[in-house]
C-alpha positions in Angstrom: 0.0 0.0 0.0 1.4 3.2 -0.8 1.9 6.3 1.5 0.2 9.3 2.1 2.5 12.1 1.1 2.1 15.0 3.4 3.9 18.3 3.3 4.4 20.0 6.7 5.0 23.9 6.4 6.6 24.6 9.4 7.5 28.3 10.8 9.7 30.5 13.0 6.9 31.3 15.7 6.2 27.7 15.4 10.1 26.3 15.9 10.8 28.8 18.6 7.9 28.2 20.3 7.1 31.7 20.5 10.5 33.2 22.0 13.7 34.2 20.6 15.8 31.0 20.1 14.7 27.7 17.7 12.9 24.7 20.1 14.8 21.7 20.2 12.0 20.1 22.1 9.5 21.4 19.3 12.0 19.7 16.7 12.2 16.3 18.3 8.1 16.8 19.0 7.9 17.1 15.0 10.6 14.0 14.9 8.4 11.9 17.0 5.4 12.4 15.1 7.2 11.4 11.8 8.7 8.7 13.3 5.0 7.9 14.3 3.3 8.0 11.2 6.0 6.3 9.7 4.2 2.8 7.9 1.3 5.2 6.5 2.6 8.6 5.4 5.9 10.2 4.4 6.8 13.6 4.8 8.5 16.4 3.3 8.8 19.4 5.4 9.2 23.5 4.3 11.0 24.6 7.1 11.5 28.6 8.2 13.7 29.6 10.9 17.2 30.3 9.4 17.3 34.4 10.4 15.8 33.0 14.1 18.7 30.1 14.6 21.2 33.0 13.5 19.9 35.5 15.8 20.7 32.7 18.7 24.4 33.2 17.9 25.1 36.6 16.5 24.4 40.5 16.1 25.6 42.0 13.0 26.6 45.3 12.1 25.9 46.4 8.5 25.4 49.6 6.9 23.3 47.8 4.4 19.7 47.7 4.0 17.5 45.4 6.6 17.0 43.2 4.3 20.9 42.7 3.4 21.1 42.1 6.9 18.3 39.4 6.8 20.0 37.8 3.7 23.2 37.5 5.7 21.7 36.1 9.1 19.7 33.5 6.8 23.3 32.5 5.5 24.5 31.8 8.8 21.4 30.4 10.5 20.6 27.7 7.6 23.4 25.3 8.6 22.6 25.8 12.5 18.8 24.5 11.5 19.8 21.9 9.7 22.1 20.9 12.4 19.7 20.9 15.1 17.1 18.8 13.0 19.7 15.9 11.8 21.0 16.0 15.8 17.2 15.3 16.9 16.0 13.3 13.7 18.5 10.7 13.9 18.0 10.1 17.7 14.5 8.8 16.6 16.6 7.0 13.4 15.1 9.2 10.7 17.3 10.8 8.3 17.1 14.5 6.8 18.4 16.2 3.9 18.6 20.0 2.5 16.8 21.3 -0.7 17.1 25.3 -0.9 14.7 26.6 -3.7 14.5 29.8 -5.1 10.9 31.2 -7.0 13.0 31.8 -10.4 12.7 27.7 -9.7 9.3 27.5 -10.4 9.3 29.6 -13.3 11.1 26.8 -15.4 9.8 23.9 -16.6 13.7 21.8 -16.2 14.1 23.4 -12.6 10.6 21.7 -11.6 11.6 18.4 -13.1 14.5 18.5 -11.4 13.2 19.2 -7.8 10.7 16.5 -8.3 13.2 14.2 -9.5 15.5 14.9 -6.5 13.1 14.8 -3.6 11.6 11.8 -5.1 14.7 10.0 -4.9 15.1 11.8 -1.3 11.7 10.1 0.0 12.3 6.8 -1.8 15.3 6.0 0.3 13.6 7.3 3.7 15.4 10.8 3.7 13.3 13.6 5.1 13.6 16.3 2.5 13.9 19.9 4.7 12.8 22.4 2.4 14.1 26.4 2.9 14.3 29.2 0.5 17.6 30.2 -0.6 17.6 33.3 1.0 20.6 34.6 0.4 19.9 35.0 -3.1 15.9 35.5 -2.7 14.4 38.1 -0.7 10.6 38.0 -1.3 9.2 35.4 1.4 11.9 37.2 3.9 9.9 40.8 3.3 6.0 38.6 2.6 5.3 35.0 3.4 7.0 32.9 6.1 7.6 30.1 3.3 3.8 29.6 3.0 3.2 30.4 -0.9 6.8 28.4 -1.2 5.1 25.4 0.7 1.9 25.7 -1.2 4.2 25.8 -4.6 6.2 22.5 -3.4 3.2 20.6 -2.7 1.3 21.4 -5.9 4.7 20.2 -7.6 4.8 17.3 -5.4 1.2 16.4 -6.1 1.4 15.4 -2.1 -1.8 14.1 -0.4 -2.3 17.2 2.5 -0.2 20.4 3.1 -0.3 21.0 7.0 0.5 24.0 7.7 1.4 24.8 11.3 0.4 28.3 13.1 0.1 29.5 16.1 -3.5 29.4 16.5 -6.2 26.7 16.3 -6.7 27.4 12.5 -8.8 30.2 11.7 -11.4 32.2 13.9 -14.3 33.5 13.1 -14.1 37.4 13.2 -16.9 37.5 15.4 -15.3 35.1 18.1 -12.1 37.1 18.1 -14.1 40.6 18.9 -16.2 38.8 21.6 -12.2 37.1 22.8 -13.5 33.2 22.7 -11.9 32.1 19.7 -14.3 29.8 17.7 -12.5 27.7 14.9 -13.7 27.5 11.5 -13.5 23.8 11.5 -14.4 22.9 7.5 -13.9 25.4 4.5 -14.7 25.0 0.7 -15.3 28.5 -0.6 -12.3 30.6 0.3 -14.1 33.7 -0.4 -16.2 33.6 2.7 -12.7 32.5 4.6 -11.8 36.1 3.0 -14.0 38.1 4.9 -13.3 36.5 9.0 -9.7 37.3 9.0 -7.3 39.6 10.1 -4.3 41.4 9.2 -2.3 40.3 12.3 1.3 38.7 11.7 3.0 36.4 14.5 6.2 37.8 16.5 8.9 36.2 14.3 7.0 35.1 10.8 5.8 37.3 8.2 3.4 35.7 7.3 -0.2 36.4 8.8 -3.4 34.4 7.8 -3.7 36.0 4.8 -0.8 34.4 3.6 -1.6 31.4 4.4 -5.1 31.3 2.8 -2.9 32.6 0.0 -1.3 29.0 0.1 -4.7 27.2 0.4 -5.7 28.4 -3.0 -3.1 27.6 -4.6 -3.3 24.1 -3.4 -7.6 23.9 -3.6 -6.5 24.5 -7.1 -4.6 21.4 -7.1 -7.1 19.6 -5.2 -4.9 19.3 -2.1 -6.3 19.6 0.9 -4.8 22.2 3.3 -5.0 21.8 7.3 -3.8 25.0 9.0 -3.1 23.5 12.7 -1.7 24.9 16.1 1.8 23.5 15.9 3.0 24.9 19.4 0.6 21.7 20.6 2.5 18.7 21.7 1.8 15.5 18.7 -0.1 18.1 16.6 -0.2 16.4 13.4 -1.2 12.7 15.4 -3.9 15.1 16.9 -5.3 16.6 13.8 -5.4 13.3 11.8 -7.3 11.8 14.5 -9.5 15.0 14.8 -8.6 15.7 18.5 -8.1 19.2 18.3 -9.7 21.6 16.4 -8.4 23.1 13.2 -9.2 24.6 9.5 -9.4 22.1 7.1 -9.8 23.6 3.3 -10.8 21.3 0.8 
């Protein structure tokens, strides 16, 4: 029986659990899971968190533009990240690997055979493919999307079975619930133009991203006919949780 292929978007106010360094206990609570899930799904995951890992470690002093800066801290950050996944992932005996992408990527048709071609291969022989932007050389998900179009772009490519993608909240609210301050999930969505009108504009403390992004990603999967799960990863066994339907989330299909 084949797999379930599901893409896990994960990002920095997720990995950090909300403060200023990356979680190792959050990584080894994703590592778990996996490790879980093992016999009936395979993963690839779209990972943010470079700039956060970096910030752990350094300060630097530039003259340059903010987003120079940014560029530069990713640089550094990305091998720390990876590090810090293979050190957990292989405690639980899973094995990881790095695939950078860029949007120019997207935009051509070899690039796209290639990526599938190579994480394919990746998944075939039970490596964990850890997706990031290259953002030394890219800039627009640093200044707009915490890697959520990126994610929504990889599955489509992917064809995968689910894009998860986790958030600091229990999906979305309804706009009412969040005035009156008892947050109500909108458990099951299939017209993303009445999702539209109940969010906000708020962003988390370290992403850029926001809810708008990541409805941004739904449709672009919905197109694809994925399904897209948007799911409170700062939970302990979020992903076990949400395919059992323990907790509540925002399933878009």
């Amino acid at each position: 029986m084949s797999k379930k292929r599901i893409l896990l978007k994960i990002g920095s106010n997720t990995l950090t659990k909300e403060t200023n360094h990356i979680s190792r206990g959050k990584i080894e609570d994703l590592g778990m899971q996996i490790a879980a899930l093992n016999k009936e799904y395979e993963f690839v995951i779209v990972s943010s968190g470079a700039i956060a890992a970096a910030k752990q470690f350094v300060k630097l002093e530039s003259k340059g533009k903010e987003i120079v800066v940014k560029q530069a801290l990713a640089s550094i950050g990305q091998p720390h990240l990876m590090r810090i996944f293979h050190e957990n992932f292989s405690d639980l005996g899973l094995l990881t690997s790095q695939c950078l992408l860029s949007y120019s990527d997207f935009e051509k048709e070899q690039s796209k055979v290639n990526i599938v071609n190579t994480i394919n291969v990746l998944v075939e022989n039970n490596y964990i493919p850890i997706i990031n932007e290259n953002d030394t050389v890219a800039t627009d998900e640093i200044r707009f999307g915490d890697n959520d179009k990126l994610a929504a772009l990889t599955a489509v490519l992917l064809n995968v079975d689910i894009l998860i993608i986790a958030t600091n909240t229990n999906g979305i609210y309804t706009k009412d619930s969040i005035h009156d301050e008892i947050p109500k999930t909108i458990k099951l969505v299939q017209d993303l133009k009445i999702l539209e009108k109940e969010i906000g504009e708020s962003k988390s403390s370290h992403g850029t991203g926001g809810m708008q992004s990541k409805i941004e990603a739904a449709a672009i999967a919905k197109a694809a006919n994925i399904e897209t799960w948007i799911v409170n990863g700062l939970d302990d066994n979020f992903i076990l949780k949400a395919i059992k339907d323990e907790i509540p989330f925002t399933k878009i299909i």
